[in-house]
C-alpha positions as CSV (number, residue, x, y, z in Angstrom):
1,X,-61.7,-6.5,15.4
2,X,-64.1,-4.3,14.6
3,X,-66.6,-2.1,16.6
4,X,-69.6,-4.0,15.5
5,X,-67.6,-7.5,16.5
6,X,-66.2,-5.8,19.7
7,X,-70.2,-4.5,20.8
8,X,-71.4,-8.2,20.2
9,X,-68.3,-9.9,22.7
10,X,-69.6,-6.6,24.9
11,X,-73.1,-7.7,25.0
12,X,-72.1,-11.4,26.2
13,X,-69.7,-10.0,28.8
14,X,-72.2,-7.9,30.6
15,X,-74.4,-11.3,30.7
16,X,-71.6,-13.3,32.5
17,X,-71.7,-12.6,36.0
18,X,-68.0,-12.4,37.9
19,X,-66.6,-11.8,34.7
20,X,-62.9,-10.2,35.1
21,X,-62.1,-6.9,34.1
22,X,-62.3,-5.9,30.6
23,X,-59.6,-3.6,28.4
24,X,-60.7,-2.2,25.0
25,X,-57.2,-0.8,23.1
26,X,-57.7,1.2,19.9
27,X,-56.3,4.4,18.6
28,X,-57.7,7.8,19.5
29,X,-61.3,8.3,18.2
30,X,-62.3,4.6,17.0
31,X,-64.9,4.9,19.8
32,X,-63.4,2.8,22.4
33,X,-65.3,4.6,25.3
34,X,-68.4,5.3,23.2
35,X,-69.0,1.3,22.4
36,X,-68.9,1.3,26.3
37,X,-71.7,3.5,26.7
38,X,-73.7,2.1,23.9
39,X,-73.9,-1.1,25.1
40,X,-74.7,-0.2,28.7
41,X,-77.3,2.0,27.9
42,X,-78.5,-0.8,25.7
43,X,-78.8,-3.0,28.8
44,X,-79.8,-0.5,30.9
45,X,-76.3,0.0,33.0
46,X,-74.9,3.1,33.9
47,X,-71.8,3.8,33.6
48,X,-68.8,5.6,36.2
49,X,-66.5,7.3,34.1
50,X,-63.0,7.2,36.3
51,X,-60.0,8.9,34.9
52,X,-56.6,7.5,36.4
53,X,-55.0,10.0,34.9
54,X,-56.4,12.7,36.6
55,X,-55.9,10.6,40.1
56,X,-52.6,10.5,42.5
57,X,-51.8,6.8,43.5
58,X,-53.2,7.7,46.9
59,X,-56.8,9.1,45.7
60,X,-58.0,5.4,45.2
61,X,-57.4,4.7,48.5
62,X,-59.2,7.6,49.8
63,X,-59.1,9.9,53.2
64,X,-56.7,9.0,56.0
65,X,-59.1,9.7,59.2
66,X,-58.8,9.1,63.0
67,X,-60.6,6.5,64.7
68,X,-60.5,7.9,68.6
69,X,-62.7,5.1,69.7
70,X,-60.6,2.1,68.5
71,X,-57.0,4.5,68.4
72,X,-56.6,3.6,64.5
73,X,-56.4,5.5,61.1
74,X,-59.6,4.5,58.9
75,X,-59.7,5.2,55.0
76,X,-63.1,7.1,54.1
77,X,-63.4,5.9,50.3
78,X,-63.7,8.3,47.6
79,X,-67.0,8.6,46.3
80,X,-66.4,7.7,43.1
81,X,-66.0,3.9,44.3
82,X,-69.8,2.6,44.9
83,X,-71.0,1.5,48.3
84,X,-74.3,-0.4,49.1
85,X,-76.6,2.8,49.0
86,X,-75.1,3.9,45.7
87,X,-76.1,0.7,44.4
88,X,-79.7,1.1,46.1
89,X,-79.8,4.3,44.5
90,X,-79.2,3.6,41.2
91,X,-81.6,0.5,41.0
92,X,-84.4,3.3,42.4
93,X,-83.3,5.1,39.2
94,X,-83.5,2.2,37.0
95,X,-80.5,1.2,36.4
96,X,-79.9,-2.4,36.2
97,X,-76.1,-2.4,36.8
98,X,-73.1,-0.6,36.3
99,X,-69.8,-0.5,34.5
100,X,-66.8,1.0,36.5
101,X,-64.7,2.5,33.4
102,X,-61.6,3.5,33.9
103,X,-60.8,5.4,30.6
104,X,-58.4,6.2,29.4
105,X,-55.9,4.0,31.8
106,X,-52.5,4.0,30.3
107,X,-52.5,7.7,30.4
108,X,-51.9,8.0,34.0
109,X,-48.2,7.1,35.5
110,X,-47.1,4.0,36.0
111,X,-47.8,4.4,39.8
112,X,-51.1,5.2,39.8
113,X,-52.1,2.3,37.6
114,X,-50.0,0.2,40.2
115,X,-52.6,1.2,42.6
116,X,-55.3,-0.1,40.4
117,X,-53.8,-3.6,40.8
118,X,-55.9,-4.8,43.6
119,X,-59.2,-2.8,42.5
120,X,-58.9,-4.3,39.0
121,X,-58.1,-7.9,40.4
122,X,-59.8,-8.2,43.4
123,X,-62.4,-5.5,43.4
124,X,-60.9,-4.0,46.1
125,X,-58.9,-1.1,48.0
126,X,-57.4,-1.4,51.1
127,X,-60.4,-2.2,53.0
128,X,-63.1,-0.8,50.7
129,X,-65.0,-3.6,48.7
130,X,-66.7,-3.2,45.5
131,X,-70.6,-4.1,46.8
132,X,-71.3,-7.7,45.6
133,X,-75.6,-7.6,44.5
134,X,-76.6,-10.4,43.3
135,X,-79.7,-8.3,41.3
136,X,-77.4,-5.6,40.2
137,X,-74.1,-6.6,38.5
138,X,-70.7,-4.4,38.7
139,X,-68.4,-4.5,35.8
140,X,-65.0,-2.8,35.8
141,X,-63.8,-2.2,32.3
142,X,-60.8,0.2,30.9
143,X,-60.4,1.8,28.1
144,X,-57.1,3.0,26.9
145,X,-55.1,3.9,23.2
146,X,-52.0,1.9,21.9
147,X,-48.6,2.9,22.2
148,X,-48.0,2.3,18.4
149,X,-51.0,5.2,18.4
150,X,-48.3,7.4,18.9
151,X,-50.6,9.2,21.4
152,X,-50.0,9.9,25.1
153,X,-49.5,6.3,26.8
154,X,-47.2,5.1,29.4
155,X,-46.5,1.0,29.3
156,X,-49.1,-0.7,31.2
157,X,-47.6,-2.3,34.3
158,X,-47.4,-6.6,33.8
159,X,-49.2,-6.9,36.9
160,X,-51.9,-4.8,35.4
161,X,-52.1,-6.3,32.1
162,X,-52.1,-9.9,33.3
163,X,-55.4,-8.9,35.7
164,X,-57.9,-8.8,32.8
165,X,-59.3,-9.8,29.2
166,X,-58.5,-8.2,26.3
167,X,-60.1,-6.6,22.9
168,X,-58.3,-4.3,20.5
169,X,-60.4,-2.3,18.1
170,X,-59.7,-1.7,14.6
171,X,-60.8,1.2,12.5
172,X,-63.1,-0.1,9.9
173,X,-64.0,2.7,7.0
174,X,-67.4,0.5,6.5
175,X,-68.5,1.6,9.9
């Protein structure tokens, strides 16, 4: 499909609340990511760029830190996964909701989109949750190129690829 068919299935996603996660495939360039941020801006989200490649398997999970009271490890989550006060904060700045993107997805190894299995799925990491607001929706969408692109990809685990909807993007000279 093309970008202007792909923006229009884009703008009915972000008005489906619950909707599963969202890949956009293309080649390098077509404006995968850029769509993204077009439509969001349209609808006044904002959007969390997360790169998977540039992650270790264990960054999702977060810090490994002692709790002396209760004699257990806790996970502090990395900041780049929202909490309830992020979400405060970006309503007090507008925003209306937010797209998690993880661009550029199939870049990373193999076991590092493994551990985006259960965030992808179940909005989820170990014990973090992604914050459910009723008044400000979360979307998680990736982005990522084609292996038949030619361009740096490594096969996108099953598990992965059975967790979400799908859209490839065609270049289209008219656009």
């Amino acid at each position: 499909m093309n970008l202007h068919s792909a923006a229009q299935i884009l703008e009915l996603y972000l008005q489906t609340p619950g909707a599963p996660a969202l890949m956009l495939w293309g080649p390098p360039g077509v404006g995968k990511s850029t769509l993204i941020r077009s439509v969001a801006q349209k609808y006044g989200y904002t959007v969390s760029d997360l790169r998977l490649s540039q992650l270790s398997p264990v960054d999702l999970r977060g810090l490994p830190t002692v709790d002396r009271e209760k004699m257990a490890s806790r996970w502090l989550r990395p900041v780049f996964l929202p909490v309830l006060e992020d979400v405060l904060e970006m309503q007090t700045q507008g925003f209306k909701g937010l797209i998690l993107l993880l661009d550029e997805v199939n870049t990373a190894p193999v076991q590092t989109q493994a551990a985006a299995f259960q965030l992808v799925l179940d909005r989820a990491v170990g014990e973090y949750r992604i914050p459910d607001v009723l008044e400000f929706p979360i979307y998680i969408m990736l982005a990522g190129n084609r292996a038949s692109d030619r361009s740096v990809t490594h096969q996108m685990p099953t598990p992965l690829l059975n967790r979400m909807g799908h859209l490839e993007i065609e270049p289209d000279v008219g656009e």
